[in-house]
C-alpha positions in Angstrom: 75.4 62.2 41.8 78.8 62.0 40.4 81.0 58.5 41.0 83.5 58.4 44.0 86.2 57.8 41.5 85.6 61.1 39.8 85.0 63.2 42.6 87.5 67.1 43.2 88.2 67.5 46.7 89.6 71.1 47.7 91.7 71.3 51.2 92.6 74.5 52.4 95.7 75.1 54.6 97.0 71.9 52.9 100.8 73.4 52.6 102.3 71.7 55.5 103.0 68.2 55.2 102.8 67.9 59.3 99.3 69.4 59.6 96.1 68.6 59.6 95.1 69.9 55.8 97.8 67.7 54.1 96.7 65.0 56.2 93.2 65.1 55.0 94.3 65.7 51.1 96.2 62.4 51.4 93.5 60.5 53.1 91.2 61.8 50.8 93.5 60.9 47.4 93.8 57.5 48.7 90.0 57.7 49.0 89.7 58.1 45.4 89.4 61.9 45.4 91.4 64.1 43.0 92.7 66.8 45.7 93.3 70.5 45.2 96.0 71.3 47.5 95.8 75.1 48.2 97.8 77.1 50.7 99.3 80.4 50.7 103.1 78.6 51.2 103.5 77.6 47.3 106.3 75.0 47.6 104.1 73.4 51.1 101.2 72.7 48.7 103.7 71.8 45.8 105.0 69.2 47.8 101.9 68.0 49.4 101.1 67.4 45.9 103.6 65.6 44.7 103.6 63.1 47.3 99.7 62.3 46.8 101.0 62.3 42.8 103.9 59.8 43.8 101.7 57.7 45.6 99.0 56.8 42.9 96.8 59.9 43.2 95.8 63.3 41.4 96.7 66.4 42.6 97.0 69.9 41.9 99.1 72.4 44.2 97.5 76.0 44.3 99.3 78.6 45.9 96.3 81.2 47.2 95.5 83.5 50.1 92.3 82.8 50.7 91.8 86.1 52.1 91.7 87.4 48.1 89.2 86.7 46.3 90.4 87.0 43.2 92.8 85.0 44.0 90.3 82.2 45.4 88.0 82.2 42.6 91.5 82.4 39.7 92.3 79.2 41.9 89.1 77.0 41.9 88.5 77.7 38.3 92.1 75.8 37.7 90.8 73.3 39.5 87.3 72.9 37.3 89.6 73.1 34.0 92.4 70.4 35.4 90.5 68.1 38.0 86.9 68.8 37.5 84.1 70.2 39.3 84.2 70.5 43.0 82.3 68.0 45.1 83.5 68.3 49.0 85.4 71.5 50.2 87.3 71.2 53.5 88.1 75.0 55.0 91.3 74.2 56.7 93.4 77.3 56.3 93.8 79.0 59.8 96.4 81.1 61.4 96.7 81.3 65.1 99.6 83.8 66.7 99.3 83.5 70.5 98.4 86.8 72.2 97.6 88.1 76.0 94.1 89.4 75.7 95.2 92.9 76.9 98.0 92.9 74.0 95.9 92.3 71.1 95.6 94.6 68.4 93.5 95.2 65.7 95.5 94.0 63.0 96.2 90.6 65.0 92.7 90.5 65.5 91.3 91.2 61.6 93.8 89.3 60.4 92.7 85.9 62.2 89.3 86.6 61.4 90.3 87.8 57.7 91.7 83.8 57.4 89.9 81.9 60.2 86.2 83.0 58.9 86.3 85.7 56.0 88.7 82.8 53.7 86.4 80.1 54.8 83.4 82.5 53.3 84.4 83.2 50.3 86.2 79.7 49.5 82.8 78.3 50.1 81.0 80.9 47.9 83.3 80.3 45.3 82.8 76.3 45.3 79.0 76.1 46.2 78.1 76.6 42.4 79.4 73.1 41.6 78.0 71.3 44.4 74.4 73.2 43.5 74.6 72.0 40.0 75.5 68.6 40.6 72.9 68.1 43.8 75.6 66.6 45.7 78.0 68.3 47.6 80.1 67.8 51.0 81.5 70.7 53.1 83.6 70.2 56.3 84.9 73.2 58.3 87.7 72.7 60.6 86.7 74.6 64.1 88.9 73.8 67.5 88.0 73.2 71.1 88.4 76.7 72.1 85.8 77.7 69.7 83.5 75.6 71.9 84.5 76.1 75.7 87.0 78.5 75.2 90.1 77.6 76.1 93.1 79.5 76.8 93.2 83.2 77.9 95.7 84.0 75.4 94.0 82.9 72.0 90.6 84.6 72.7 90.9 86.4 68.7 91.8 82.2 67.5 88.7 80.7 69.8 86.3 83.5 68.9 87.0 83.1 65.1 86.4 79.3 65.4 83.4 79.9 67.7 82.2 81.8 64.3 83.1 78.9 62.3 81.1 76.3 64.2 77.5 79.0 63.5 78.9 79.4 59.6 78.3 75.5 59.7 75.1 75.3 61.4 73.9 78.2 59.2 75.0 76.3 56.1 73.6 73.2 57.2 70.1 74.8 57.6 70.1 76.5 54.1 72.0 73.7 52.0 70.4 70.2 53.1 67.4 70.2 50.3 70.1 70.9 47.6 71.6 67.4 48.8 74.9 69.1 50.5 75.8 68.5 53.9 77.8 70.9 56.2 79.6 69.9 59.1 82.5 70.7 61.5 85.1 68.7 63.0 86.4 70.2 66.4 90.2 69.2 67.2 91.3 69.1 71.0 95.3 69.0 71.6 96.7 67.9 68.3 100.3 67.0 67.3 100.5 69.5 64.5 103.2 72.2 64.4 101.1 74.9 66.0 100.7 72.3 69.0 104.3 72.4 69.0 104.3 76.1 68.6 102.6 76.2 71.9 104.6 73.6 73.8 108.0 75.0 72.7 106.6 78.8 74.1 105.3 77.2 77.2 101.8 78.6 76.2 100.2 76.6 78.3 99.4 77.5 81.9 100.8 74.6 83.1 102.8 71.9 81.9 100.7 70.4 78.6 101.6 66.7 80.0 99.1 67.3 83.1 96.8 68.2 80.7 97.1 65.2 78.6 97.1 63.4 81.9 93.5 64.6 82.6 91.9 63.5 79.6 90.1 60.1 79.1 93.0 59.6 76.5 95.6 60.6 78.0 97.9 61.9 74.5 97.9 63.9 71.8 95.9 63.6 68.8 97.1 62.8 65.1 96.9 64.9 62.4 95.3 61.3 61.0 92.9 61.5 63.4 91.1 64.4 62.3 91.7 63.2 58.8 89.6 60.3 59.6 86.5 62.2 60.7 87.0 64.4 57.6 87.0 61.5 55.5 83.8 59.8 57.1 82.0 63.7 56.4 82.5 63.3 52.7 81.7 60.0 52.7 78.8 58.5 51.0 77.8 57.3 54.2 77.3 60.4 55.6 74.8 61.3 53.3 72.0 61.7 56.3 74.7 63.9 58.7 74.8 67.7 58.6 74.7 70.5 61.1 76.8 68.5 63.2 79.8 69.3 65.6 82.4 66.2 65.5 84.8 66.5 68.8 88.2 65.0 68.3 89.2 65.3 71.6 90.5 62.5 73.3 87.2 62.7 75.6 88.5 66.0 76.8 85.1 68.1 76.2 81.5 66.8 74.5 
């Protein structure tokens, strides 16, 4: 098992200093983790970077689709030659693009999936060999509350993709526990990240998204720290005995 200190962390959808990838790569840096900061928004990742580098960590900004895998395995083998081997993944990248059920098309449709699911697929594929060879290994997949109950009428392609993301855990959990590599998912509810935003400035919501804070047992929105939190416990050492799990962070909205 390799030492905390010398650890590679990779964070997908890490480009936007507001969201919930960036959040994790500097929670994780501070953790001790090199980071690899990939996104498909080059200067995002560049300056999520930077700011980790600034503040005492490593870093390395990777600008990749992970839709292409060629792209995806050209950027994890930078990372083995600069940081090291890979030791805990985190599939963050996700696009959303709100949608009445009756106006989606095929292309909206594939294209969530091609980032939501296919990106998280072949990111992991392209890690797992380090994880394997070093018997240790830590894999968190972001999923949502919609993927779980649902949610909103007009992201059924977004809530189906993460739906598929919360098996691809449970089916990675089953088949990677014995090599000493634990899969797990953290759920976000309503989170102040800019797709929340997104939402609120559209008026998405079906009704006004205060009432809906209102109902929940905490009654605001989420952090992008707050996910980053459960992230970091997932990785964690202390984790070691905690896979094929779903992690709400919710506010006490759904378990």
């Amino acid at each position: 098992m390799a030492e905390a200190a010398s650890r590679v962390a990779l964070i997908t959808g890490a480009g936007d200093p507001q969201g919930m990838g960036a959040a994790c790569a500097r929670r994780l840096a501070r953790q001790g983790f090199a980071v690899g900061v990939l996104d498909i928004n080059g200067e995002g990742a560049q300056a999520v970077a930077a700011q980790i580098i600034a503040d005492g960590g490593h870093a390395l900004a990777l600008e990749t689709d992970v839709t292409d895998r060629a792209a995806v395995t050209a950027a994890i083998e930078e990372v083995r030659r600069t940081l090291g081997p890979i030791l805990a993944l985190v599939n963050n990248a996700a696009v959303e693009g709100w949608c009445k059920f009756e106006d989606l098309t095929d292309a909206l449709w594939d294209k969530t999936f091609d980032v939501n699911l296919k990106g998280a697929f072949i990111v992991t594929q392209t890690v797992l060999p380090d994880m394997e060879a070093a018997g240790w290994g830590r894999i968190v997949n972001i999923s949502a509350l919609g993927g779980q109950m649902g949610g909103v009428f007009d992201m059924t392609h977004y809530n189906a993709s993460k739906g598929g993301m919360i098996t691809f855990t449970q089916s990675l959990a089953i088949g990677l526990g014995a090599k000493g590599i634990t899969v797990n998912t953290v759920s976000p509810g309503f989170i102040d990240t800019p797709m929340a935003r997104r939402a609120i400035e559209t008026s998405a919501f079906p009704i006004d998204y205060r009432d809906i804070l209102a109902s929940y047992p905490i009654p605001r929105l989420g952090s992008a720290e707050d996910i980053a939190t459960a992230v970091a416990f997932f990785v964690s050492d202390d984790a070691g005995y905690i896979t094929n799990q779903v992690l709400g962070v919710n506010g006490g909205s759904y378990s």
